[in-house]
BAVEX-329612 format. One record per residue (C-alpha): chain; x, y, z; residue number from 1. Coordinates in Angstrom, 2 decimals. Layout:
unit  east  north  up  pos
A  X  Y  Z  NUM
...
//
This chain:
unit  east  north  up  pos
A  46.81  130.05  89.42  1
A  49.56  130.13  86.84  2
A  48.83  127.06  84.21  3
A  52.43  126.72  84.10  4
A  53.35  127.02  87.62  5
A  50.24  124.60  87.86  6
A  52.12  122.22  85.51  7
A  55.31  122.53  87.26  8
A  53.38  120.99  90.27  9
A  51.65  118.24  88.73  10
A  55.33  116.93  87.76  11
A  56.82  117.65  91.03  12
A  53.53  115.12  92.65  13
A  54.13  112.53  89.74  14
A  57.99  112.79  90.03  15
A  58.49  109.63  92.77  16
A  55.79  107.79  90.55  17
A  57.87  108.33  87.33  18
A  61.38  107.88  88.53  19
A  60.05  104.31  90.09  20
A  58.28  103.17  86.87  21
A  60.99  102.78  84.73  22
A  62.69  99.01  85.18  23
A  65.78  98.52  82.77  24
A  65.27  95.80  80.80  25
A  67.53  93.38  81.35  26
A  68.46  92.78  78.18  27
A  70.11  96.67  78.39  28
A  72.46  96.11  81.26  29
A  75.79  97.34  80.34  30
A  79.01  95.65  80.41  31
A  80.11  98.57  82.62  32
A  79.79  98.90  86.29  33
A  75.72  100.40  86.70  34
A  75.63  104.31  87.04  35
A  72.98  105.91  86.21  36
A  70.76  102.76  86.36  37
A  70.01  103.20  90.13  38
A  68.15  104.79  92.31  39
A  69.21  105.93  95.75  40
A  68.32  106.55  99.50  41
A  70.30  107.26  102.49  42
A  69.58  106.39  106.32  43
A  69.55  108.89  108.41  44
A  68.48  107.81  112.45  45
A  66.65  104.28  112.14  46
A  68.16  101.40  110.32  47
A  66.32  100.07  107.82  48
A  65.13  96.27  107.01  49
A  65.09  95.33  103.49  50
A  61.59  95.77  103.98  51
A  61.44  98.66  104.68  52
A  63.69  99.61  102.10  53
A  61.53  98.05  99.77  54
A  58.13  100.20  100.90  55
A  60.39  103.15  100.83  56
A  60.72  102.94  97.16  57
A  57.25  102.08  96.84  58
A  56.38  105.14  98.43  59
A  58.73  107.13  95.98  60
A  61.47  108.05  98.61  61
A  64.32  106.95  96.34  62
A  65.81  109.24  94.31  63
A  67.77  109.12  90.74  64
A  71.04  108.42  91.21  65
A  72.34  109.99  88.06  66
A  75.10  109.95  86.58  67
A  78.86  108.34  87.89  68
A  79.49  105.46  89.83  69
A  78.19  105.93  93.10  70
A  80.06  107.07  96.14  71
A  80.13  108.69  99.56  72
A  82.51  110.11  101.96  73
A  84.20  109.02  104.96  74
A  81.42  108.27  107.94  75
A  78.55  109.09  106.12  76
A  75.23  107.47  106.60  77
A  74.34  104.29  105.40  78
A  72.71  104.03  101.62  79
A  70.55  101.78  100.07  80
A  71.11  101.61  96.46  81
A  67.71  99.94  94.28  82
A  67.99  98.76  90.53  83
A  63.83  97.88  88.53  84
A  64.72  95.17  86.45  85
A  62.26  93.85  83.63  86
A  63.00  90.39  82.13  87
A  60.48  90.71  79.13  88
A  61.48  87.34  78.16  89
A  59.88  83.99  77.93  90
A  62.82  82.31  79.96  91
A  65.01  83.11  82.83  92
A  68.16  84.82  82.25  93
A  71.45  84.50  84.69  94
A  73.55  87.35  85.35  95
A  76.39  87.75  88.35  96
A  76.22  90.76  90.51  97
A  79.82  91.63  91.62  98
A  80.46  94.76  93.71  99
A  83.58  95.54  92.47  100
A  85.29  97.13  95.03  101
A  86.96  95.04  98.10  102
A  87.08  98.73  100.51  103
A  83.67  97.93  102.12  104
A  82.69  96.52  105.74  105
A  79.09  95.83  105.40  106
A  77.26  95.00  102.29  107
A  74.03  93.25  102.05  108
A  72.12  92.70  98.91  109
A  68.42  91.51  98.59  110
A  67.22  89.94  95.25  111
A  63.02  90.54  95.32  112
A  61.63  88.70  92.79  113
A  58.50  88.79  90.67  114
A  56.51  86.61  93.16  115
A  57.66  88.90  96.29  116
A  59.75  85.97  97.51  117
A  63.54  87.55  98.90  118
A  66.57  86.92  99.14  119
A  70.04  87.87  100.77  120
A  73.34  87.48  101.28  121
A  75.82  89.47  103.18  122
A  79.27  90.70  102.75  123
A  82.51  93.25  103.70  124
A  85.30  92.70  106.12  125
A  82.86  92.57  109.48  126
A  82.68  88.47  107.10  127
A  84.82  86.28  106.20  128
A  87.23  86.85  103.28  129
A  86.41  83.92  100.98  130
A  86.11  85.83  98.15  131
A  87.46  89.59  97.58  132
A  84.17  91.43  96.10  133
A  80.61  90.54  97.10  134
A  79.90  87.80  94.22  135
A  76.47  86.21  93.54  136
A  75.21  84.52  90.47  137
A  71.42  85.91  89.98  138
A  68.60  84.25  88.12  139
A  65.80  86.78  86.36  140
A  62.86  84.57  85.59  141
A  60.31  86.10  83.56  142
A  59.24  89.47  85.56  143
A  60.07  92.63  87.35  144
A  62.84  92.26  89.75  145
A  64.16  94.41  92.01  146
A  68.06  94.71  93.78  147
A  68.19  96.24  96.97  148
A  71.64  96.87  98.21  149
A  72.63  98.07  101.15  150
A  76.69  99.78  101.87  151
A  77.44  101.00  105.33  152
A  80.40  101.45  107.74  153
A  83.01  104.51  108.29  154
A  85.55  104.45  104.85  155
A  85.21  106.08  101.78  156
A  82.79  104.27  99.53  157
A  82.93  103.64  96.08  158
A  80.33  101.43  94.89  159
A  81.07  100.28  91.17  160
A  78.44  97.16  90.80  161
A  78.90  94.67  87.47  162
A  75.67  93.26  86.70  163
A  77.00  91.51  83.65  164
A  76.37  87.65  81.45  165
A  78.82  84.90  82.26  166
A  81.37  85.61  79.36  167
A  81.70  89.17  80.35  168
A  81.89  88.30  84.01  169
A  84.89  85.71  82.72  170
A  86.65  88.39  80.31  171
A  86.46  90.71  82.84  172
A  88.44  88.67  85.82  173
A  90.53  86.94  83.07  174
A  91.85  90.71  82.03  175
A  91.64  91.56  86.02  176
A  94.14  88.62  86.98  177
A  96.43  88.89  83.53  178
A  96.69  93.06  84.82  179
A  97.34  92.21  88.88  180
A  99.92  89.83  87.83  181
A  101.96  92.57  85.27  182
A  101.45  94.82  88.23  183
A  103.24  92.32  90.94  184
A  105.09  90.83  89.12  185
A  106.89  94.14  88.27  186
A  106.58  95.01  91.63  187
A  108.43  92.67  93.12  188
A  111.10  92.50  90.15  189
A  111.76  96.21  91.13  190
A  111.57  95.54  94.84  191
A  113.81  92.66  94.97  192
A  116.36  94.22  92.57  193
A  116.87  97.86  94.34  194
A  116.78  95.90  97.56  195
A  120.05  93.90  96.22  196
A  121.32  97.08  95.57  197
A  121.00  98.48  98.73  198
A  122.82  95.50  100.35  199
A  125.38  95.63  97.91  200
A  126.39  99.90  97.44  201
A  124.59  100.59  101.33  202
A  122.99  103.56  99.63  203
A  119.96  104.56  101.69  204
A  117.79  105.98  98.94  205
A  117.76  102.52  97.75  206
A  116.50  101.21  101.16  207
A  113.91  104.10  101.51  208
A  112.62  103.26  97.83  209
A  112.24  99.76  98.43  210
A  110.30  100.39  101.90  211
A  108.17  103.07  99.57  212
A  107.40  100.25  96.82  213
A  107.05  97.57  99.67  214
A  104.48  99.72  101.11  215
A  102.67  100.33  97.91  216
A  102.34  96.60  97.02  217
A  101.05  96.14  100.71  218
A  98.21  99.33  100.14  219
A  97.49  97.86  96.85  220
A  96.86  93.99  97.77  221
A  94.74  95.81  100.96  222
A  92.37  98.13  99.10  223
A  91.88  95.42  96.46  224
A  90.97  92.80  98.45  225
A  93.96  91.01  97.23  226
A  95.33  90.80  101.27  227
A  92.75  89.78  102.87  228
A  92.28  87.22  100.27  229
A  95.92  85.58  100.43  230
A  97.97  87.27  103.52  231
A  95.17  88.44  106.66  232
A  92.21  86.23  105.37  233
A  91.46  85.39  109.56  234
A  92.48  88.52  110.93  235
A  88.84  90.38  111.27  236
A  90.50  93.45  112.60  237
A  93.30  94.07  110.52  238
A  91.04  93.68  107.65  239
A  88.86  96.73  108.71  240
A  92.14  98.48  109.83  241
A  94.86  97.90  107.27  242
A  94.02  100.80  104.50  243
A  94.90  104.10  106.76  244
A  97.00  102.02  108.40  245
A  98.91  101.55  105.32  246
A  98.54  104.71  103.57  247
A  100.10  106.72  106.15  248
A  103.38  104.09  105.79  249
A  102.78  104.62  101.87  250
A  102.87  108.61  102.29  251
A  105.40  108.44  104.83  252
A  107.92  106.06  103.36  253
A  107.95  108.18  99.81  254
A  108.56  111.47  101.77  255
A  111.72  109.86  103.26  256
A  112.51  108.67  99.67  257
A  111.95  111.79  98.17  258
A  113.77  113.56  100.84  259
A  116.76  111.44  100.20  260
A  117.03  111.17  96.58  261
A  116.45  114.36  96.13  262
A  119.21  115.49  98.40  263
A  116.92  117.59  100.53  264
A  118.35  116.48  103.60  265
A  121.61  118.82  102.39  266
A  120.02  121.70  100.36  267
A  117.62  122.22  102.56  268
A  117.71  120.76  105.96  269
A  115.21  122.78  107.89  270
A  112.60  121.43  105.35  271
A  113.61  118.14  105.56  272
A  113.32  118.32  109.75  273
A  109.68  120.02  109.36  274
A  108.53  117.13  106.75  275
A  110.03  114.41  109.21  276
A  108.53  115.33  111.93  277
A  105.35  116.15  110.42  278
A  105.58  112.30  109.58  279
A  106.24  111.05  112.75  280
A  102.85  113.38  113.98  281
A  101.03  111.61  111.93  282
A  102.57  108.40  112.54  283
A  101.32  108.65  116.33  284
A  98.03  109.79  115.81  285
A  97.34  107.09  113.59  286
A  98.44  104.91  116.78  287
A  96.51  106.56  119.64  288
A  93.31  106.36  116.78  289
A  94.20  102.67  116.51  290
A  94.42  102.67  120.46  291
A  91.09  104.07  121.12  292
A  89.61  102.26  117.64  293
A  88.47  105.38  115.87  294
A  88.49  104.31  112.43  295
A  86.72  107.51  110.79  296
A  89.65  109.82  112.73  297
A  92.37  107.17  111.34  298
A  90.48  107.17  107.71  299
A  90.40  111.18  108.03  300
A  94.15  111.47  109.22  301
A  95.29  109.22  106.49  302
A  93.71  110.76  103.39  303
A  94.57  114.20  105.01  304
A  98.02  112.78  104.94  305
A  97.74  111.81  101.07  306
A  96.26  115.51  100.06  307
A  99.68  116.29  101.83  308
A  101.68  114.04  100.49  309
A  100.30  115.06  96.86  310
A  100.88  118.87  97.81  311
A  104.52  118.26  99.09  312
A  105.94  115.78  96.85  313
A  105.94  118.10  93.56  314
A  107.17  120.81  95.93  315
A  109.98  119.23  96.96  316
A  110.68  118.02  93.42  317
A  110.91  121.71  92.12  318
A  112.98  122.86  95.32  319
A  115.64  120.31  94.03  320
A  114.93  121.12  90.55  321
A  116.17  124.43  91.19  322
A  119.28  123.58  93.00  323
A  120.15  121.59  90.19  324
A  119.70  118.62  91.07  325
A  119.74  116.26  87.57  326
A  117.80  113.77  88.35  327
A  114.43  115.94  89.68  328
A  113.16  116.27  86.16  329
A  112.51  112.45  86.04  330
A  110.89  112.72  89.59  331
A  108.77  115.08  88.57  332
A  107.26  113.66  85.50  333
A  107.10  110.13  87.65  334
A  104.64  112.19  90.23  335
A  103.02  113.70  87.16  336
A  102.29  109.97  86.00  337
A  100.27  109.21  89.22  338
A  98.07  112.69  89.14  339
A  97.51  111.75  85.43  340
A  96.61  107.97  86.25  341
A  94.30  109.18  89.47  342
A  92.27  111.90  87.91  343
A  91.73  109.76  85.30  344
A  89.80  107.27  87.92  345
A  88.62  110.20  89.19  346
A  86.94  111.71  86.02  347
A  86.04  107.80  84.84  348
A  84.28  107.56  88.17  349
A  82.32  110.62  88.18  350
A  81.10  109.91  84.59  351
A  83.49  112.35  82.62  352
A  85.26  110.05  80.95  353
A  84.01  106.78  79.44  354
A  84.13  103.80  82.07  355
A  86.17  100.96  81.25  356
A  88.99  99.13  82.65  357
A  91.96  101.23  81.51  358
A  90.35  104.19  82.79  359
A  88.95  103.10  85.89  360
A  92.10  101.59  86.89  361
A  94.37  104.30  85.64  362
A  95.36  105.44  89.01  363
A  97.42  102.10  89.42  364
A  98.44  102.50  86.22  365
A  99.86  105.46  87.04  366
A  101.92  104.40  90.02  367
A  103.50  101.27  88.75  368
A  104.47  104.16  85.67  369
A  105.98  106.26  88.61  370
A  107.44  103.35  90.43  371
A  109.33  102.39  87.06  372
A  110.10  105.96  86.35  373
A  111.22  106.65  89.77  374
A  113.88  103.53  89.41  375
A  115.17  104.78  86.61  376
A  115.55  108.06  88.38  377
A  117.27  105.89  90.66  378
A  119.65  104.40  88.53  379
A  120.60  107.73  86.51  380
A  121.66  109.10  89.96  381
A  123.75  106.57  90.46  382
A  125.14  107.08  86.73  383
A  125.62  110.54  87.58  384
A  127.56  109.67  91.24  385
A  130.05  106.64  89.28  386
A  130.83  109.01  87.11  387
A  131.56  111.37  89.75  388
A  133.25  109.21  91.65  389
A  135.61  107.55  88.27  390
A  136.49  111.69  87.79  391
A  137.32  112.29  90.92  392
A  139.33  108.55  90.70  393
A  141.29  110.26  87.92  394
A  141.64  113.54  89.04  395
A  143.51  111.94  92.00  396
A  145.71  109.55  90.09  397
A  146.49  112.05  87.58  398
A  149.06  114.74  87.91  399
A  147.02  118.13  87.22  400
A  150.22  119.86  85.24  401
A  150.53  117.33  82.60  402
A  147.72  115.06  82.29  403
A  150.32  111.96  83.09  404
A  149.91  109.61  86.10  405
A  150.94  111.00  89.30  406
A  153.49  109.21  91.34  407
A  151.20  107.33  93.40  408
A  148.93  105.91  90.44  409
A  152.09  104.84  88.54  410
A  153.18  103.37  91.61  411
A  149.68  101.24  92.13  412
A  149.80  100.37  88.56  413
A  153.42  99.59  88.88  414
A  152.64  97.17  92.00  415
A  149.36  95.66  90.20  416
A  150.98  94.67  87.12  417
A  154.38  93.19  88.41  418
A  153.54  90.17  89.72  419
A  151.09  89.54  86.49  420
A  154.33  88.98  84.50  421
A  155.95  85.38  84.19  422
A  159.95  84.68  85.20  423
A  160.06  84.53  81.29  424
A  159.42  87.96  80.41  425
A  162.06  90.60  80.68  426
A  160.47  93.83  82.49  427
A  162.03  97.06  82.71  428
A  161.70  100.51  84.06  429
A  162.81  103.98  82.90  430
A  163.57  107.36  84.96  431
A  164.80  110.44  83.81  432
A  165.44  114.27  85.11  433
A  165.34  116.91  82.85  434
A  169.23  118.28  83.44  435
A  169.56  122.05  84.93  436
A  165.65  122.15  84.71  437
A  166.32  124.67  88.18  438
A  167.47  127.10  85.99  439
A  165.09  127.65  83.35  440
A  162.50  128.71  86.30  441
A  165.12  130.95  87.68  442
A  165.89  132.82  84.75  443
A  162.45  132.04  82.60  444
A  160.21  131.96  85.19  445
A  157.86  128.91  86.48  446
A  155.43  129.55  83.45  447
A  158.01  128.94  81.44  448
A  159.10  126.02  83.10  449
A  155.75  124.28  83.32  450
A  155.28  124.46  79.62  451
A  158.86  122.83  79.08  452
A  157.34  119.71  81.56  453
A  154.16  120.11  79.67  454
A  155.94  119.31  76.14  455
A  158.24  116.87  77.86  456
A  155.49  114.76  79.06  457
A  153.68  114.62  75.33  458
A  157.42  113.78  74.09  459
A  157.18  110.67  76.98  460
A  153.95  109.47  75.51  461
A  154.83  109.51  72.05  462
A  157.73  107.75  72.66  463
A  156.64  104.50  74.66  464
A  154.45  101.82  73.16  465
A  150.60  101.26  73.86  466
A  151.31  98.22  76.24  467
A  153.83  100.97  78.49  468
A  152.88  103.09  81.28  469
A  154.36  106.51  82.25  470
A  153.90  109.31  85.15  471
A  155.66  111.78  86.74  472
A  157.96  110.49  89.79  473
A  158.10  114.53  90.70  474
A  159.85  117.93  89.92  475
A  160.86  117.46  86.53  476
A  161.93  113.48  86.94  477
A  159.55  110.89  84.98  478
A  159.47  107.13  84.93  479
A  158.65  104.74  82.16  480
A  157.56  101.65  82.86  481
A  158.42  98.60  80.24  482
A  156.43  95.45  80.57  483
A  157.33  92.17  78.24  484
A  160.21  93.85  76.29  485
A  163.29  92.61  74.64  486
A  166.65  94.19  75.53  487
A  166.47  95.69  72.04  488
A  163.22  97.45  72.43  489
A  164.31  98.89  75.49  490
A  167.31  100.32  74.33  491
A  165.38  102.01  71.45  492
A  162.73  103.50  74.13  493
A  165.37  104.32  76.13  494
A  167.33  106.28  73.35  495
A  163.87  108.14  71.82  496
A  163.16  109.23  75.03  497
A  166.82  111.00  75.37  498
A  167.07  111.80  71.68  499
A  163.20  113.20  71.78  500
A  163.63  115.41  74.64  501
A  167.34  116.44  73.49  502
A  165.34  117.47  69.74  503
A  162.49  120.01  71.69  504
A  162.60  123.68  70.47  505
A  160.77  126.18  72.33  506
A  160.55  129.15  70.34  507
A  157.59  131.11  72.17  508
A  159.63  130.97  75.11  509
A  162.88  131.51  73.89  510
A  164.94  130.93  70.85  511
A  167.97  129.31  72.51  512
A  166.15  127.28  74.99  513
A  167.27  123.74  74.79  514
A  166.82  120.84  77.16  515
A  167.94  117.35  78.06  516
A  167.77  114.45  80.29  517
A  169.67  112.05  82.11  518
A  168.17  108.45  81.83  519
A  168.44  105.62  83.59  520
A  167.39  102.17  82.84  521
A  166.61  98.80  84.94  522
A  165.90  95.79  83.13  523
A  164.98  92.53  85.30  524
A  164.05  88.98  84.18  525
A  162.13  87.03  86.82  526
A  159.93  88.13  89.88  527
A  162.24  90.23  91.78  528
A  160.26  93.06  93.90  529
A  159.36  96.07  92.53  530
A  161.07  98.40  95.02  531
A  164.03  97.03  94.08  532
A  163.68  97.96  90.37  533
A  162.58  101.65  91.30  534
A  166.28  101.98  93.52  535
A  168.50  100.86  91.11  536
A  166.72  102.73  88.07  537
A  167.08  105.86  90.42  538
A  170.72  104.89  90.83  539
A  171.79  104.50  86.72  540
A  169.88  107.97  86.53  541
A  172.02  109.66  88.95  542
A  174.61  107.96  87.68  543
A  173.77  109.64  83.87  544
A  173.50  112.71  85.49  545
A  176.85  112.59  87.42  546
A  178.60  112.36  84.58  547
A  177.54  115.59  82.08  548
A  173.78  114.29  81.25  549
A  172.60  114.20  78.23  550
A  173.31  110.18  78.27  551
A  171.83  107.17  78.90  552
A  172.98  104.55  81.85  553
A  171.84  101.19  82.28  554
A  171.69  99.78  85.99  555
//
């Protein structure tokens, strides 16, 4: 025979011996949830007493774990997880196993100790929820000692065990409970406020975003434990059922959100009926598997769901992206936030990156760093749509030829600020007509003629005060509007107005182009009605124009 390949078998026959003979010493337990530290074994037909289990490793069935925490898919077997500890010590040393990780339905763990006595204690959501993770204080007297745990049931497992001293145990659920309360707490700030907002404006992106962050608080207090802790701590079921449950709601509430903010629903409607009613398909499967209570097809269905939900979301973020839609550049880099946070956990979990706190709960991270970003999203749309809205305010109330106040904005800020003046003040109101305006468009042209009401309309401004408000009444007549002024200081408005107009050369249109205006003036004191001002300045400014123009007439 080949020495080596002789060699090669000795190792392979000493291999279960060897990966069984090597206890940690306890001493060497890290701070960190146990990876490599444990050896493994899964059940295939015949379940298996602790035992069992126990002769199983003896007889070198276990296998190294290696490195990662461990994990397994959705309905796989069950596994039985064993940890060699050696407390070389003179005196017994307590530690607290915590399985770390509140997504389980049936745990059991069996503490053999160095005199072959056993014991157990049992755990998931098939129990009571008195606590969220499988928690038992452990005493090592002098010895080997061996851990036999034992995860079954239908979800996704993830199996991150703490084996850790009494002040790490304590820093670790101090930081825990100081991390879950940032995370609710901003949570609910953000839920509560875009909730008020959606009462108050009746937008329905703010309704859909606070279903999609109410649903995200729900699937994060469920698949921490947090729920069935404080909110479903007697409902067995609902415990084992409220995870797909409530990631399909989670998936399904940010496609509507996503649909609506992004304005999907109008660039592309066809999309937004496919996505909707791929929704509601998965919607009633989830039902008929809750009907016929097949959790592995509802646990399958929902993370399908999620792999779709991560495959359309930046989709339809780039769709709106390039229809210009402003505000998809912030939704975007609010997705990229939770794919950053999650393969983080990902990479943490599979033993990539270092394991710690931050990095095995960077996936939450991540999404309370989306939720924020996606609220400001949310609030620099509606930036974007007041300031929409206040252009197309002015736009309306503004006459497009000269920039001035139509005659229906003068007349609502006419009507507004009538009745704010006291039977003290003396209020007054100008109109004027630009005399034989008709014929400079017949013989100029209507260029021409716009330009003259262009320059006649800067002459208006110039001549009023700050406090005064002017627009065009129509054609070529404008109205000045004179709140709190003396009889003097209306006489002088009245004459720079005339005077102004009277002084305009126009020398790109003509040479001997030369214009004027009849005014008229109406000065009241006391709170008569504002349509009564408007006739009888209209009158005086007829009357100024009945007799040459040019002039000024006081009602």
């Amino acid at each position: 025979m080949n020495p080596l390949r002789g060699i090669l078998l000795f190792i392979l026959m000493l291999y279960p011996v060897l990966v069984c003979a090597q206890p940690v010493a306890i001493s060497e337990l890290p701070a960190t949830p146990l990876t490599r530290e444990w050896m493994q074994l899964k059940e295939h037909q015949t379940t298996l007493t602790p035992s069992q289990a126990l002769q199983a490793l003896y007889d070198g069935k276990f296998s190294p774990h290696g490195k990662g925490i461990p994990s397994l898919g959705i309905g796989t077997s069950p596994v039985w997880l064993a940890l060699e500890i050696n407390n070389a010590r003179q005196t017994s040393v307590k530690r607290t196993f915590q399985l770390a990780n509140a997504w389980q339905d049936d745990v059991s763990l069996t503490h053999i100790r160095p005199d072959a006595s056993q014991q157990h204690w049992q755990g998931g959501d098939l129990y009571t929820a008195d606590n969220r993770f499988l928690t038992v204080p452990l005493i090592f007297e002098p010895g080997k000692h061996i851990l036999l745990l034992r995860v079954s049931g239908p979800d996704p497992r993830l199996i991150p065990v703490y084996l850790t001293n009494a002040r790490d145990t304590q820093a670790r659920d101090r930081m825990e409970g100081y991390s879950y309360g940032f995370l609710y707490g901003g949570i609910f700030a953000l839920l509560g406020y875009n909730f008020l907002l959606y009462m108050g404006l009746n937008s329905r992106s703010y309704l859909y975003y606070s279903l999609f962050l109410f649903t995200f608080l729900l699937l994060n207090l469920s698949y921490t434990g947090h729920g069935n802790l404080w909110l479903w701590p007697d409902i067995d079921h609902w415990r084992q059922w409220s995870n797909p449950q409530l990631m399909t709601l989670y998936c399904v509430t940010g496609l509507m959100f996503a649909l609506r903010f992004l304005g999907i629903d109008k660039i592309r409607p066809n999309i937004t009926r496919i996505v909707l009613a791929l929704a509601l398909v998965m919607m009633l499967l989830q039902c008929l598997s809750f009907m016929i209570n097949d959790r592995e097809l509802a646990l399958i269905l929902a993370f399908d769901l999620v792999y779709l939900f991560i495959l359309l979301m930046p989709i339809l973020g780039v769709m709106a992206w390039l229809s210009g839609v402003p505000t998809a550049r912030l939704f975007l880099l609010a997705f990229l936030s939770t794919m950053v946070g999650s393969g983080t956990t990902g990479m943490a979990v599979e033993g990539i990156l270092p394991l710690n706190q931050w990095t095995f709960r960077a996936a939450e991270i991540g999404m309370f760093i989306d939720a924020v970003l996606l609220a400001l999203a949310l609030a620099d749309k509606f930036r974007h749509a007041e300031k929409e809205r206040l252009l197309a305010q002015q736009l309306a109330a503004t006459d497009p030829l000269t920039g001035i106040d139509n005659r229906r904005a003068f007349t609502q800020r006419l009507q507004s600020n009538w009745d704010l003046e006291t039977e003290q003040r003396t209020q007054a109101l100008i109109m004027l007509d630009i005399d034989k305006f008709k014929t400079i468009n017949d013989t100029l042209g209507h260029e021409a003629g716009d330009k003259v009401l262009k320059e006649i309309a800067r002459t208006v401004q110039y001549s009023i005060r700050s406090r005064d408000h002017c627009g065009r009444w129509g054609g070529e007549e404008f109205v000045v509007y004179l709140p709190n002024a003396t009889e003097d200081e209306i006489h002088k408005i009245a004459e720079r107005l005339r005077s102004g107009i009277e002084a305009l050369r126009f020398p790109e249109i003509s040479p001997t182009l030369r214009v004027s205006a009849s005014v008229g003036v109406c000065q009241v004191r006391g709170l008569s009605q504002y349509e009564d001002i408007l006739k009888h300045a209209d009158n005086a400014m007829y009357g100024a124009k009945n007799a040459g123009g040019n002039r000024i007439v006081f009602a």
